[in-house]
N, C-alpha and C positions, 0 to 999 in steps of 0.2 A: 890693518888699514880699514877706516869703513869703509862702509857699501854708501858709492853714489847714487841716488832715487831718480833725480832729474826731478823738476816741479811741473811736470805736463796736464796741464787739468782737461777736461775733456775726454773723447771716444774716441774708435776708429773714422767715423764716420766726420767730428771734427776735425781731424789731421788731413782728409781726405779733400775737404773741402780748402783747405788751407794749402795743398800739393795744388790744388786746380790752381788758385790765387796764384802761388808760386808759379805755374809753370806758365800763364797768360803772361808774368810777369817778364819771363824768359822768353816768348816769343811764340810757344810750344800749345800749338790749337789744342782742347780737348781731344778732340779724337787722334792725334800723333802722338799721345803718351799712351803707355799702357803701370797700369797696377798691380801687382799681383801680393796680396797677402794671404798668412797661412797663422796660425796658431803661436808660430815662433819666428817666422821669416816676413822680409819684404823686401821686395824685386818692384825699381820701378826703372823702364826701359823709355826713350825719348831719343830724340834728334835734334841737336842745332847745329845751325849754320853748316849743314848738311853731315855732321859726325854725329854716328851715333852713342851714346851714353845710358850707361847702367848702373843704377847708383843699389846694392843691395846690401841687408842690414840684418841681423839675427840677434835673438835674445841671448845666444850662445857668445853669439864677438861680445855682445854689450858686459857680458859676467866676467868677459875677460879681459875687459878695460876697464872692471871697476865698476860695473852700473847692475845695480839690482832689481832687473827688471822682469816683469811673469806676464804681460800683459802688448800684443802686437800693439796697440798705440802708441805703447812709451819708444819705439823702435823706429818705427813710422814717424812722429814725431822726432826724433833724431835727425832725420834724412832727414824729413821738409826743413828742419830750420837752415841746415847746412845750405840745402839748395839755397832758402832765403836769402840767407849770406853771401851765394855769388852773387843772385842777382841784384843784388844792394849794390857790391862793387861794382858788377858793370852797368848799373844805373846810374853810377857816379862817375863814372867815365874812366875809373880808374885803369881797370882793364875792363877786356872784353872777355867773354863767357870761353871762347877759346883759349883763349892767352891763359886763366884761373885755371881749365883743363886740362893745359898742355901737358903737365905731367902723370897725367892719370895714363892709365890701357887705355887705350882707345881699343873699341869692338871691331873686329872684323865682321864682313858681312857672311854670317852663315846661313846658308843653304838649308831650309825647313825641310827635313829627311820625309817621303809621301808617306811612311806610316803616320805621321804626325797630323801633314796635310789631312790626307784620305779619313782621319779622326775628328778635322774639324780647324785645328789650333791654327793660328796665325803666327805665335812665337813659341819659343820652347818653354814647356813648362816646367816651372819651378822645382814639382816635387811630385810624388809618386801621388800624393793625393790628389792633385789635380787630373790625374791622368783616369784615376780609379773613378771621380766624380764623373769626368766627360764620360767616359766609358757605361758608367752607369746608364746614364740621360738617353746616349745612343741605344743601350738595349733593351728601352723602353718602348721603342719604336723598329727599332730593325731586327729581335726576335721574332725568329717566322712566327709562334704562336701570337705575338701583335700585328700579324699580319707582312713581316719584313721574309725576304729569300734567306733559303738555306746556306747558300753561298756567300752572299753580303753579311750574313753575320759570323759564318767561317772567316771571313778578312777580318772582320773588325774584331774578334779573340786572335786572330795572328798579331794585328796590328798592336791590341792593347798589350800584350806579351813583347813585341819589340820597345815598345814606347816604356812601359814598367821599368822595362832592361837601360834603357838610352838613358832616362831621367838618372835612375841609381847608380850608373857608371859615369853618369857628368858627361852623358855625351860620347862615351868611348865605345 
């Protein structure tokens, strides 16, 4: 069978701009969506009409539907058009953005664990890389030898050890 390409012209940073479009479109302020891309992944998290929604997409699902992709755009690009697609229909009145969802999971609301908190993050991350990057950033700043306590940076190695664990167990 071939390999599907998709014809997505464009970067990340084009698709990015086109999620914002999409998501005005839905309802969905800038600042109530959140993004998260990675190298093979994207995670993007929002709210209508008070349910929450996660629409995530990897280069891995796309190989195994067929799509030959090496690049987060062409993925990201995926997602956004789909999103596009509802909000067409319920721009058209056809349904409403609920009614297109009703079949999906809907998210429970979970509980951001404090090692997570106490790190900074407002949702859960993605992957072990985002975890390692925050981590980094904080011990830039909270190693006693940059001036941080011996104790605050003992939490924040406890913390990034739980969080490394949480991410790779999916939370378990």
């Amino acid at each position: 069978m071939p390999k599907k390409t998709g014809d997505y012209k464009g970067d990340l940073e084009t698709y990015r701009k086109k999620l914002a479009k999409v998501m005005k479109r839905l309802g969905v302020p800038e600042s109530d969506y959140r993004l998260y891309t990675s190298r093979s992944e994207v995670k993007i998290e929002f709210t209508v009409g008070g349910e929450k929604h996660e629409f995530y997409h990897s280069i891995e699902k796309a190989r195994a539907h067929g799509f030959d992709y090496a690049f987060p755009f062409q993925i990201l690009a995926q997602v956004v058009y789909t999103l596009e697609d509802l909000a067409r229909a319920s721009e058209r009145g056809i349904y409403t953005f609920a009614t297109l969802t009703q079949g999906l999971i809907q998210l429970p609301h979970i509980e951001l664990p404090s090692f997570l908190k106490e790190m900074g993050f407002q949702t859960i991350p993605m992957n072990a890389g985002q975890v390692s990057a925050k981590y980094r950033d904080l011990c830039k700043v909270m190693h006693p030898d940059n001036g941080g306590s011996p104790g605050d940076f003992i939490r924040l190695q406890a913390n990034y050890e739980k969080a490394i664990k949480f991410v790779e167990t999916g939370g378990r």
